[in-house]
C-alpha positions as a Markdown table, in Angstrom:
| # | Residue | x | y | z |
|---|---|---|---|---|
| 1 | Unk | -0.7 | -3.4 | -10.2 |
| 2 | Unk | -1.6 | -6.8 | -10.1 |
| 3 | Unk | -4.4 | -8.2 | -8.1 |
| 4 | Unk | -1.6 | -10.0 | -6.2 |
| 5 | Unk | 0.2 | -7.0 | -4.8 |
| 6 | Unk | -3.2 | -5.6 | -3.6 |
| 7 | Unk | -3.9 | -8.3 | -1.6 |
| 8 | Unk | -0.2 | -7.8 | -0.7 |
| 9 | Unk | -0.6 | -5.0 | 0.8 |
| 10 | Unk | -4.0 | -5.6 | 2.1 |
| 11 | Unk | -3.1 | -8.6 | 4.3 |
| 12 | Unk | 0.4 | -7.1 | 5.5 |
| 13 | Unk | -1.3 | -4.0 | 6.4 |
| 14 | Unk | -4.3 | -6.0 | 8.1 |
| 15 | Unk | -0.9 | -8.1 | 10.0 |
| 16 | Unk | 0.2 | -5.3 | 11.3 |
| 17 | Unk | -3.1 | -4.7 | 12.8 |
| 18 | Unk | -3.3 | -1.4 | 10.8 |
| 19 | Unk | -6.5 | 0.0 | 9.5 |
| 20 | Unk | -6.6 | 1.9 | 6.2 |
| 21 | Unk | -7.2 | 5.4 | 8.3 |
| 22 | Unk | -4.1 | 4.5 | 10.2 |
| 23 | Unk | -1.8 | 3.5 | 7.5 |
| 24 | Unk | -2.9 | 6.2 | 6.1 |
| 25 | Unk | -1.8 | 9.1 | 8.8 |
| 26 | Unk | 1.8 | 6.9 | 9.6 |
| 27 | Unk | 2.4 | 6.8 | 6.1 |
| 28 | Unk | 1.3 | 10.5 | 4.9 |
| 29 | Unk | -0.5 | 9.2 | 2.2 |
| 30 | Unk | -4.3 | 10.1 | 2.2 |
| 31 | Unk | -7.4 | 7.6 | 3.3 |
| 32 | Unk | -8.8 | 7.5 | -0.1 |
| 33 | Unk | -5.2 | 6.9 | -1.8 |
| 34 | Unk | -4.9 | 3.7 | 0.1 |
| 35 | Unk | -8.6 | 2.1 | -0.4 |
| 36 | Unk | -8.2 | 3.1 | -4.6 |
| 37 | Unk | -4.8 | 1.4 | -4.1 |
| 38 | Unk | -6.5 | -1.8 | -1.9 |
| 39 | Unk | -9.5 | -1.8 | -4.9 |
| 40 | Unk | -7.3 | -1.9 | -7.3 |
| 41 | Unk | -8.5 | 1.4 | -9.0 |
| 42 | Unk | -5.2 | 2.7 | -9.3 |
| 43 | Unk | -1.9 | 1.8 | -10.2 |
| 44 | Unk | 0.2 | 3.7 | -7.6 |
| 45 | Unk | 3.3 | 5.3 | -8.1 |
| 46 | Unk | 6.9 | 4.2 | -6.6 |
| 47 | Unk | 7.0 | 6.9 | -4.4 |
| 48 | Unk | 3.6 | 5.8 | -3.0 |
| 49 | Unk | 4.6 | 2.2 | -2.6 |
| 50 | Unk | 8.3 | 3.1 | -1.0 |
| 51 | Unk | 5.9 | 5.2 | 1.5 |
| 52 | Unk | 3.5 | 2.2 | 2.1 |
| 53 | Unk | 7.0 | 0.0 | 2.2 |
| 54 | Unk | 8.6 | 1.8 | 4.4 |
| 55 | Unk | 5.4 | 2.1 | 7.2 |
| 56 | Unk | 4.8 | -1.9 | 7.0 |
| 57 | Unk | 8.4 | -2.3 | 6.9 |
| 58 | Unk | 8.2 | -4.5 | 4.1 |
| 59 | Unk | 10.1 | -5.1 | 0.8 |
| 60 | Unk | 9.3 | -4.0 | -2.4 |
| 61 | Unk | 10.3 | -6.8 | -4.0 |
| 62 | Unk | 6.7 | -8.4 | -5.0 |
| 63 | Unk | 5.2 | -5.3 | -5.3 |
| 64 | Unk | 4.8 | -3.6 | -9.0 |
| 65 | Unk | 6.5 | -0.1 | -9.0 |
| 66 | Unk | 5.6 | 2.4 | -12.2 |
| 67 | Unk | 8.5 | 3.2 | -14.6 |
């Protein structure tokens, strides 16, 4: 994941006026899962970012998905 969608999906979140804890419980995935992907200590998979897409109600477009 680039540095680029991080911030991404950093900012977006932080426009929605989410916090990490609360994108976190809307989107199923776990606290720790989203501040790894935020820091950029993991690359996350497609189904992870879909999730993220789909509770920001974003697009995937700019966003690096895993093969």
């Amino acid at each position: 994941m680039h540095e680029e969608d991080r911030l991404n999906i950093s900012l977006l979140r932080k426009k929605k006026q989410l916090t990490q804890k609360e994108l976190s419980e809307l989107s199923g995935i776990s606290l720790r899962t989203i501040q790894r992907i935020e820091n950029s200590e993991v690359i996350p998979r497609s189904f992870t970012l879909r999730k993220i897409q789909e509770t920001l109600g974003i697009e995937l477009d700019n966003l690096a998905l895993d093969p």
